[in-house]
LUMNUVO-388969 format. One record per residue: residue number from 1; y, x, z of N, C-alpha, C in turn. Coordinates in nm, 4 decimals. Layout:
N
+-----+----------+----------+----------+----------+----------+----------+----------+----------+----------+
| num |     n.yy |     n.xx |     n.zz |    ca.yy |    ca.xx |    ca.zz |     c.yy |     c.xx |     c.zz |
+-----+----------+----------+----------+----------+----------+----------+----------+----------+----------+
| NUM |        Y |        X |        Z |        Y |        X |        Z |        Y |        X |        Z |
...
+-----+----------+----------+----------+----------+----------+----------+----------+----------+----------+
***
This chain:
84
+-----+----------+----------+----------+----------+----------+----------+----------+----------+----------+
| num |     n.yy |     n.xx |     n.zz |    ca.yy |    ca.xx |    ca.zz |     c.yy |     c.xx |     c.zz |
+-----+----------+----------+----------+----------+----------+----------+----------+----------+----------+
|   1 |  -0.4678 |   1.0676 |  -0.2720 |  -0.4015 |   1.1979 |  -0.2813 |  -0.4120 |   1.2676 |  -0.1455 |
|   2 |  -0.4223 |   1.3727 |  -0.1469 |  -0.4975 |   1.4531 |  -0.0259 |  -0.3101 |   1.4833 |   0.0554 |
|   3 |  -0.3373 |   1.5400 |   0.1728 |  -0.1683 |   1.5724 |   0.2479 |  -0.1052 |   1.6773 |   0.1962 |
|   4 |  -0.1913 |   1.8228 |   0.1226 |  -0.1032 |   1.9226 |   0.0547 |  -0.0295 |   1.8185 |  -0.0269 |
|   5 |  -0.0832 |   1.7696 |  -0.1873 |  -0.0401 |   1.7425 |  -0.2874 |   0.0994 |   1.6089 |  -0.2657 |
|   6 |   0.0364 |   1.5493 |  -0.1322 |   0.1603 |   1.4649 |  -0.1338 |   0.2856 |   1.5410 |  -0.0645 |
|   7 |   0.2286 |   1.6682 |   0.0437 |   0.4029 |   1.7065 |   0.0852 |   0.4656 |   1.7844 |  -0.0246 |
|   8 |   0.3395 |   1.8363 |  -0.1129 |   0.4494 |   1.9159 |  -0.2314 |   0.5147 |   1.8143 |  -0.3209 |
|   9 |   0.4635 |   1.7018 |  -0.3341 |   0.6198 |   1.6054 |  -0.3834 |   0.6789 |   1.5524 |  -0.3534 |
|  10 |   0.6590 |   1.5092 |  -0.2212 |   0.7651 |   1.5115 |  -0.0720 |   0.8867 |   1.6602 |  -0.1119 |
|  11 |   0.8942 |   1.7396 |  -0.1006 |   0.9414 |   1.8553 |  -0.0924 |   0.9517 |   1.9679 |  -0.2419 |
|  12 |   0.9207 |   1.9684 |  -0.2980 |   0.9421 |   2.0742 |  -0.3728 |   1.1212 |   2.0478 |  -0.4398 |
|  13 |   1.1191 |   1.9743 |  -0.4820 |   1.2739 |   1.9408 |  -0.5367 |   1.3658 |   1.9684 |  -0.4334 |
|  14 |   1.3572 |   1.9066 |  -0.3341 |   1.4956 |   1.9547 |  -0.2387 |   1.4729 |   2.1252 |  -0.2107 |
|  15 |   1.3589 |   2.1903 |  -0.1949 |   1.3373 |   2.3010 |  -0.1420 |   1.3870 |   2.3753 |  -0.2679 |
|  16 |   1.3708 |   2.3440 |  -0.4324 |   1.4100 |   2.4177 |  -0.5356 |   1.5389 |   2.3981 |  -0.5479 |
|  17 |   1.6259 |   2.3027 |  -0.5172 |   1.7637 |   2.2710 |  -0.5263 |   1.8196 |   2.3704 |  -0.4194 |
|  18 |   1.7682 |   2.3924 |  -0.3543 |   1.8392 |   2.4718 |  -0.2176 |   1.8337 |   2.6147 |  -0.2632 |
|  19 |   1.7486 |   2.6735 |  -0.3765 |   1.7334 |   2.7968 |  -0.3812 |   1.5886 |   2.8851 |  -0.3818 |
|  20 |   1.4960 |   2.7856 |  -0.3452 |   1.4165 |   2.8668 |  -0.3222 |   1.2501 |   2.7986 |  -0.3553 |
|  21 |   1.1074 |   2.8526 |  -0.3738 |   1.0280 |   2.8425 |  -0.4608 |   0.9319 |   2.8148 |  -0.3696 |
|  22 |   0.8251 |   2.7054 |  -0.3577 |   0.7550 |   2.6934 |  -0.2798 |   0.6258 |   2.8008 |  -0.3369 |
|  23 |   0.5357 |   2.8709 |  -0.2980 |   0.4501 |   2.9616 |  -0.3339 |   0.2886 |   2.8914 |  -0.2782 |
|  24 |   0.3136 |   2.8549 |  -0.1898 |   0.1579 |   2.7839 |  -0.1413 |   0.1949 |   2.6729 |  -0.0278 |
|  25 |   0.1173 |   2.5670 |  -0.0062 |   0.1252 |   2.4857 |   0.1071 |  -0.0173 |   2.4364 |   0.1950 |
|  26 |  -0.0242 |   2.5047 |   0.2845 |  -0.1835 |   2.4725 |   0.3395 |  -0.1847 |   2.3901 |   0.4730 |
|  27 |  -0.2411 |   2.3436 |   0.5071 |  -0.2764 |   2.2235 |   0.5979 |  -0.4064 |   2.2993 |   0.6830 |
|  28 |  -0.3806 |   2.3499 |   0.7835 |  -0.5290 |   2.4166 |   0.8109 |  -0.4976 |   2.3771 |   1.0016 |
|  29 |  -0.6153 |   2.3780 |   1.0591 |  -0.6522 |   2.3748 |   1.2060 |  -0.7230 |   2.5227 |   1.2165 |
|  30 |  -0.6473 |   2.5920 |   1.3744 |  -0.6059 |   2.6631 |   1.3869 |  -0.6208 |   2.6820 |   1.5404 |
|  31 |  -0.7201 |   2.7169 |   1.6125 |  -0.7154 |   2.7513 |   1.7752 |  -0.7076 |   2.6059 |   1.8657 |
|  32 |  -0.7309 |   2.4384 |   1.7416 |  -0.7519 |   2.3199 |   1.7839 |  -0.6202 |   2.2756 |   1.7648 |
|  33 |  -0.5248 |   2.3413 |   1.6620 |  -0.4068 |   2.3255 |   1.6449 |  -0.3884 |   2.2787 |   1.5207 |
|  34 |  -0.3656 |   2.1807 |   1.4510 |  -0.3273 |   2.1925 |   1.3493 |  -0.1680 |   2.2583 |   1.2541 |
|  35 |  -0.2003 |   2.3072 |   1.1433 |  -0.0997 |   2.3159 |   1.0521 |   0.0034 |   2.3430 |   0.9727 |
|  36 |   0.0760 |   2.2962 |   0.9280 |   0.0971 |   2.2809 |   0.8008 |   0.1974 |   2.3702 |   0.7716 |
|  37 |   0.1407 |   2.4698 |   0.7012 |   0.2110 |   2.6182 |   0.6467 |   0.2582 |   2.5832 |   0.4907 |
|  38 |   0.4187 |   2.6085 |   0.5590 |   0.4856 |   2.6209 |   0.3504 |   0.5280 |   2.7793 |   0.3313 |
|  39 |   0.4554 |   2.8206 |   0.2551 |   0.4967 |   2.9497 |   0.2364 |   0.6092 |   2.9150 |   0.1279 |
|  40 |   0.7107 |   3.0037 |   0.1650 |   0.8330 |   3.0293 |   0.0328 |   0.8623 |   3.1816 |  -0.0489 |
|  41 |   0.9304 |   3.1539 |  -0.1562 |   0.9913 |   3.2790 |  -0.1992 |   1.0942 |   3.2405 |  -0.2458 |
|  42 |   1.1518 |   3.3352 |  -0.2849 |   1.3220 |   3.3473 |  -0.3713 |   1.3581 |   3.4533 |  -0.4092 |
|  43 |   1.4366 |   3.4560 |  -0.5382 |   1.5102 |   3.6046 |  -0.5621 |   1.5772 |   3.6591 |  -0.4158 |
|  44 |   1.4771 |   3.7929 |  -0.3811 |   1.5694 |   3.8356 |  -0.2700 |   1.4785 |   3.8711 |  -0.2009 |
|  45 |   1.5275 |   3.8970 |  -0.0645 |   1.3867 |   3.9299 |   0.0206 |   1.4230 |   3.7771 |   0.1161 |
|  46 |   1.3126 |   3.7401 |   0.1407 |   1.3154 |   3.6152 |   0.2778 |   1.3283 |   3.6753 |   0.3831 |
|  47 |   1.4085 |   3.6099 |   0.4649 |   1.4501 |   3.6544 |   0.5994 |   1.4172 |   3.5139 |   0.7177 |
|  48 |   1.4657 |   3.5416 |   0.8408 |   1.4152 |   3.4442 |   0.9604 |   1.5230 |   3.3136 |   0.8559 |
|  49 |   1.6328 |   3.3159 |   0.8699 |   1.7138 |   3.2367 |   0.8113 |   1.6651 |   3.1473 |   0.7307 |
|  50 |   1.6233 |   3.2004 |   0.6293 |   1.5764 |   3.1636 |   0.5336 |   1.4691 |   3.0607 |   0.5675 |
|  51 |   1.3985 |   3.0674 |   0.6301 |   1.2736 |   3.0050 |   0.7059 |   1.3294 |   2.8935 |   0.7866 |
|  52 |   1.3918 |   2.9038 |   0.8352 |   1.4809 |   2.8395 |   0.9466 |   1.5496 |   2.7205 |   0.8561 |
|  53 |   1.6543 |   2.7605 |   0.7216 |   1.6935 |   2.6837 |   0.6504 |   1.5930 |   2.5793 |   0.5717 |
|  54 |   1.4977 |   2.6135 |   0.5243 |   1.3819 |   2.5343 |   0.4696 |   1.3497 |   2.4646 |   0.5321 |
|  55 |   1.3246 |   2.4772 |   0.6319 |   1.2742 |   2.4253 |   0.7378 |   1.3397 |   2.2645 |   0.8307 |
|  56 |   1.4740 |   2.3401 |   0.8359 |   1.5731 |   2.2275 |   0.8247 |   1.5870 |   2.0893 |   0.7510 |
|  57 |   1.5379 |   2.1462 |   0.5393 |   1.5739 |   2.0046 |   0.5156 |   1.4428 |   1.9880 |   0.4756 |
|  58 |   1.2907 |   2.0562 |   0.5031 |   1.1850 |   1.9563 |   0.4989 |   1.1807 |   1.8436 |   0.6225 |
|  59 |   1.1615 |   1.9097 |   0.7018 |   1.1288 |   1.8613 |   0.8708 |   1.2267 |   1.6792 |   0.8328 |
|  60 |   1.3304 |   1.6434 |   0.8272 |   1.3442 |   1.5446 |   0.8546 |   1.2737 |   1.4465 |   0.7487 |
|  61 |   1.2667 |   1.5014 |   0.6176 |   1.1450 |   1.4553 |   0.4781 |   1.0243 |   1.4357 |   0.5875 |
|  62 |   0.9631 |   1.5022 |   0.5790 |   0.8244 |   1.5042 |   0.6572 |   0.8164 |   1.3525 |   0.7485 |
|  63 |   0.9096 |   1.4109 |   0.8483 |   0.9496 |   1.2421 |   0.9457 |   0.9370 |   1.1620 |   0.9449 |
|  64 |   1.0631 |   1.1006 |   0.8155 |   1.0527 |   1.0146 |   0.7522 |   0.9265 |   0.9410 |   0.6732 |
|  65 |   0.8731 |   1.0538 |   0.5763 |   0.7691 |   0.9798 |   0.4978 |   0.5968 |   0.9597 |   0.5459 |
|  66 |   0.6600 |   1.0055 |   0.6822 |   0.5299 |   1.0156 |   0.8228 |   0.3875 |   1.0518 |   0.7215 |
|  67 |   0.3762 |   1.1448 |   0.6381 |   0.2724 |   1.1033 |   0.5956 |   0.1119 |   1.1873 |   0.6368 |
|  68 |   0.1368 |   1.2518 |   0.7531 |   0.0254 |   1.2977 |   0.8463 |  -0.0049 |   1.2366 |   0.9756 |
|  69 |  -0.0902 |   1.1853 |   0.9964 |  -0.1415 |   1.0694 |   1.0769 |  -0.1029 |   1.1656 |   1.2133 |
|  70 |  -0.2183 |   1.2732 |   1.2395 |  -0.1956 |   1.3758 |   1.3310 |  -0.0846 |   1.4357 |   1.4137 |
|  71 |  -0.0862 |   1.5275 |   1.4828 |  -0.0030 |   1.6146 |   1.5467 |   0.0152 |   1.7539 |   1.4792 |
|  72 |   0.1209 |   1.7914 |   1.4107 |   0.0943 |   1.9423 |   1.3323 |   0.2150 |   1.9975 |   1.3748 |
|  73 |   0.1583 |   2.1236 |   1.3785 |   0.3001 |   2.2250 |   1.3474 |   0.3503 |   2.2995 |   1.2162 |
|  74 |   0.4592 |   2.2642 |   1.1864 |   0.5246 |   2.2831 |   1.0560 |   0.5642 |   2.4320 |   1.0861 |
|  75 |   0.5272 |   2.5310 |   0.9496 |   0.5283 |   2.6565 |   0.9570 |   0.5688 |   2.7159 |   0.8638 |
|  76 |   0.6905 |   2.7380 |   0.8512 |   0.7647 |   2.7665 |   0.6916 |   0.7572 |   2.9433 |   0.7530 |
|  77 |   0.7105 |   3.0194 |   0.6304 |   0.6689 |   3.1413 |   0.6433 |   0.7173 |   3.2169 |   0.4782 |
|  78 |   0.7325 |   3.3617 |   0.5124 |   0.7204 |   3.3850 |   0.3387 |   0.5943 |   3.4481 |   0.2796 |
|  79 |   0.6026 |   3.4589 |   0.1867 |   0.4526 |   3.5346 |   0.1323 |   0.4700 |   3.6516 |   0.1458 |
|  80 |   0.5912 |   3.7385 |   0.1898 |   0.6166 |   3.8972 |   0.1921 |   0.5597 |   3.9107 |   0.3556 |
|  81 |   0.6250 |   3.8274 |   0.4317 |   0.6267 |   3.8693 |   0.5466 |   0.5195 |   3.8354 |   0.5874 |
|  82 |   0.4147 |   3.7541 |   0.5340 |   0.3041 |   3.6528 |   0.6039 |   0.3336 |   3.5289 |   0.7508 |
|  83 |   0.2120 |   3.4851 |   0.7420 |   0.2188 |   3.3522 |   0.8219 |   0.1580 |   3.3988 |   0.9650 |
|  84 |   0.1879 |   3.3473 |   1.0456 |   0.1574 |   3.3765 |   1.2160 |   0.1092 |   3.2584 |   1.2297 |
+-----+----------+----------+----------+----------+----------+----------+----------+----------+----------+
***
């Protein structure tokens, strides 16, 4: 199983219990940087918060289930606002 498909079942349940809809998850290298962009949505508009909160209860999931060998940066973004 490739690293998208396993963090989206790492994550999608706690992230839908909390409120909100995962929309895409990409794994990409980036300026020799890797990574790993969860775009979200939700009824509403997404805000920094919002990003910030997601972010919160993947990050210790992620940790835990170590399941990227690498060094990445985790990038919870929305699909309105786009990804940086």
């Amino acid at each position: 199983m490739d690293i998208v498909n396993s963090v989206t079942d790492l994550i999608k349940k706690p992230v839908t219990d909390a409120g909100y809809m995962i929309d895409d998850i990409l794994y990409v290298e980036e300026d020799g940087n890797n990574f790993l962009r969860v775009i979200i949505t939700k009824n509403g508009i997404i805000d920094v918060e919002d990003c910030v909160t997601v972010s919160n209860i993947i990050n210790p999931l992620l940790d835990e289930a170590d399941l990227i060998e690498e060094s990445y940066i985790l990038d919870v973004c929305s699909k309105e606002k786009g990804c940086e």
